[in-house]
C-alpha positions in Angstrom: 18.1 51.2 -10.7 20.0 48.8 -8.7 22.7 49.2 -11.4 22.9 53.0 -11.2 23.5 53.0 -8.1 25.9 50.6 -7.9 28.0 52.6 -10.1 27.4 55.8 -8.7 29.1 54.4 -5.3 32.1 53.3 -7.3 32.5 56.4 -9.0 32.2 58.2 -5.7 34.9 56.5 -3.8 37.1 56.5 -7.0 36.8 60.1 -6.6 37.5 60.2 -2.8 40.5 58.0 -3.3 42.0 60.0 -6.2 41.5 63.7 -4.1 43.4 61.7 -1.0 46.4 60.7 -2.7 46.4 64.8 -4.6 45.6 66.2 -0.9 48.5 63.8 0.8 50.8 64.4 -1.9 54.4 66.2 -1.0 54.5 70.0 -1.4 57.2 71.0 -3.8 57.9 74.2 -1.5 59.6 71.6 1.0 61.8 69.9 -1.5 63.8 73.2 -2.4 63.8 74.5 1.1 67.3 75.3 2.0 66.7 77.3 5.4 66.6 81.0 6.5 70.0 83.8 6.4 71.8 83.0 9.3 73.1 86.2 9.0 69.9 88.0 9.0 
């Protein structure tokens, strides 16, 4: 049992580590942003 749930911790903070670096990861809308029409 001890076992179990050893591994279920693991897999849980594997899991919360893996969604932080896909949540913290750079949005590719910024890299292409070149800015509004000036001459709007």
């Amino acid at each position: 049992v001890i076992f179990v749930l050893a591994s279920l911790m693991f897999t849980l903070v594997e899991l919360i580590k893996y969604y932080n670096v896909l949540a913290t990861r750079r949005l590719p809308q910024f890299d292409n942003y070149k800015g509004g029409n000036d001459n709007a």
